[in-house]
N, C-alpha and C positions, 0 to 999 in steps of 0.2 A: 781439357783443352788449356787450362790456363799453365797446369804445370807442363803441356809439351811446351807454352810460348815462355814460360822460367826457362826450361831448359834451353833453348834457343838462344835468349840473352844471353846466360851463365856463358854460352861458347862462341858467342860476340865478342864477348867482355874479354874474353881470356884467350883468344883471337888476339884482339888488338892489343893488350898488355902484351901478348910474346913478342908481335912485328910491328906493333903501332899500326898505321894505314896501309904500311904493303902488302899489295894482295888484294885489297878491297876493291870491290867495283864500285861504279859512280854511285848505283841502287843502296849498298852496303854500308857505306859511309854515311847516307842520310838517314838509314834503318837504323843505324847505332846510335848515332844524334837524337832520333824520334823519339827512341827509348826514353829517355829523360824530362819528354813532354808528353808523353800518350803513354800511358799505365794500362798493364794488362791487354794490351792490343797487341793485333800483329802489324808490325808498322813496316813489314815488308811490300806490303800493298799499297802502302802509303807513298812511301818513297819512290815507286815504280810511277805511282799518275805523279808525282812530282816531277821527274824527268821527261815523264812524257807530255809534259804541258811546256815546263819551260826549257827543256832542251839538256841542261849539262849543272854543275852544281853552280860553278858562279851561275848563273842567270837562275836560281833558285833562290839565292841566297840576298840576289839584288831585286828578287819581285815585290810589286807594293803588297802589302800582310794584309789588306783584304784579298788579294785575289787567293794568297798561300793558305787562308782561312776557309776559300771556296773550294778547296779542294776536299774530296770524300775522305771523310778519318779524321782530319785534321782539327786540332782544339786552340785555342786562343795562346795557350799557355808554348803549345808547337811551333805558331808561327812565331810568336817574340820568340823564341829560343833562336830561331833559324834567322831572325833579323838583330841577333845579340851577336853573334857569331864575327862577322868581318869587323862590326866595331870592338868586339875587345882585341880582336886581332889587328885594328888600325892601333889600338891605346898601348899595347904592349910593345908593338916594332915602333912606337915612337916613342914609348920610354926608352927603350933600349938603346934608339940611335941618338935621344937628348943625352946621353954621357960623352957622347963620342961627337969630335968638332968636324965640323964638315968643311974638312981641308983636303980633300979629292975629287977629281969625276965620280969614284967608287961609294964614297962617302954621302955626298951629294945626291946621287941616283936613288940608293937605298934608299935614303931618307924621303923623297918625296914619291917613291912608289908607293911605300908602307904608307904615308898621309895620306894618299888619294886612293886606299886600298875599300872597294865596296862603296867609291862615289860613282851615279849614274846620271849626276849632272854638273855641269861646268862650273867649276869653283876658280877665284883669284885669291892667291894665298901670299900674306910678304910675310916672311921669316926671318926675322930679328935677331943679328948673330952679337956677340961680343970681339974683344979684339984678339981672342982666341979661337973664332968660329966656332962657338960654343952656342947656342941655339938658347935663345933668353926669349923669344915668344915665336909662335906661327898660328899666324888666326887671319880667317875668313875676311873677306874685303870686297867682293863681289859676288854673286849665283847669275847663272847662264853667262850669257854670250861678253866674253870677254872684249871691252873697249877701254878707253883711256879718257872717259869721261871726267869731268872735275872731281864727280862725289867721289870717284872710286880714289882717284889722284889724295886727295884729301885724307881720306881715311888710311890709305897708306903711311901720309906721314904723320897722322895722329899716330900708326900705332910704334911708329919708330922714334917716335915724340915718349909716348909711353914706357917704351924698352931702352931708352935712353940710348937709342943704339947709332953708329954710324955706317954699318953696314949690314944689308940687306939684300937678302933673295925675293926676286917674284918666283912665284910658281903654278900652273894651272894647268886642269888635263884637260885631255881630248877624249869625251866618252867612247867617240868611235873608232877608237883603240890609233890612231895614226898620231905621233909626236912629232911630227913634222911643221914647223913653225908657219904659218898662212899669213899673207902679205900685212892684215889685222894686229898678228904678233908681234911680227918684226916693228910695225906703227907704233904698237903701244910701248915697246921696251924703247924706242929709241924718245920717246915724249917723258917716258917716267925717267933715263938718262939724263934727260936736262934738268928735269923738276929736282930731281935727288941730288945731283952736282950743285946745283944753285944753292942748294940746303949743306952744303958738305958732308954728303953720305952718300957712299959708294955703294952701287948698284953692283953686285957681285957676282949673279948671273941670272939668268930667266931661265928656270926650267918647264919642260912641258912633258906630262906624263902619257902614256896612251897604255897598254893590257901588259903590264910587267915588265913596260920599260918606259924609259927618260931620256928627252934631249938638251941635252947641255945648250942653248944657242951661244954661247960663248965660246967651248969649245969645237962646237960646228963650226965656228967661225963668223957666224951672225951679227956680233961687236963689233967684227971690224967695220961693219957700212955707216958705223956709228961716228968712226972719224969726221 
């Protein structure tokens, strides 16, 4: 049994070396992954109550690791692997796009889809550019429900106080995938406008992220009501 489940991996393995992911089902992808945390198992079984509990891989990969641990087969070592996953994949697309200045929609977008890539609850994020829009910090300033409260106001410009910087992005998603800005947003970006001008540091756009995409409210046009 064990050498038919070798064999099995070995043409996993050599599967995905020839086409990478193409071709894999949703079950097949998590079977390959499993491999590297359940030894000598057949983790085709595995991956199958995986999907059929939480539905699809992202919603796998965003379950809290107790419940991915209640599942039959499943070891300790399986669920961190599967909860290591979108954060090195947030840590990589944001080294990648820290080289590159974020002097487009295109630029911009990337950059805070990959930030908020495998977040399942609402973060406030201000991203601290240079005068080359070159990205010199992006750090946390809020959890849940986004408001315009003093502490959150403050901490922003601590952290632009810190980055020695004059311009700055807010940025925050909408876990339930809609980037559509709510009368909330528009509130808070036009309060943090004032506060950052009086500071001379330009507020340079508010993004809001929802399932693989970003709304510029700048380029939507949301700035303007700011006149």
């Amino acid at each position: 049994m064990n050498n038919l489940h070798e064999g099995h991996r070995k043409r996993m393995k050599d599967k995905f070396l020839e086409n990478g992911l193409s071709g894999f089902e949703d079950h097949e992808i998590l079977e390959i992954l499993l491999f590297f945390g359940i030894q000598r198992v057949n983790t085709n079984d595995i991956s199958h109550r995986l999907i059929n509990k939480f539905g699809n891989i992202p919603s796998v990969f965003n379950a809290p690791i107790e419940e991915l641990e209640n599942i039959k087969g499943m070891t300790k070592n399986a669920a961190i692997l599967i909860k290591l996953v979108p954060q090195v994949l947030q840590f990589y697309f944001n080294e990648v796009h820290n080289e590159k200045p974020l002097d487009s929609l295109k630029a911009i977008s990337n950059y805070f889809v990959s930030t908020f890539l495998g977040k399942v609850d609402e973060e406030l994020k201000v991203c601290c550019l240079d005068n080359n829009l070159h990205v010199i910090s992006c750090v946390t300033v809020a959890e849940g429900t986004v408001n315009a409260s003093p502490v959150n106001a403050r901490k922003i410009i601590e952290a632009t106080i810190r980055s020695n910087s004059s311009i700055v992005i807010l940025a925050h998603n909408h876990p339930n995938g809609n980037p559509i800005p709510s009368d909330n947003d528009i509130r808070v970006t036009r309060e943090m406008v004032r506060i950052l001008s009086s500071l001379g540091v330009e507020l340079l756009d508010h993004v809001i992220v929802g399932k693989n995409a970003a709304t510029s409210m700048k380029h939507a046009g949301y700035f303007n009501i700011l006149d």
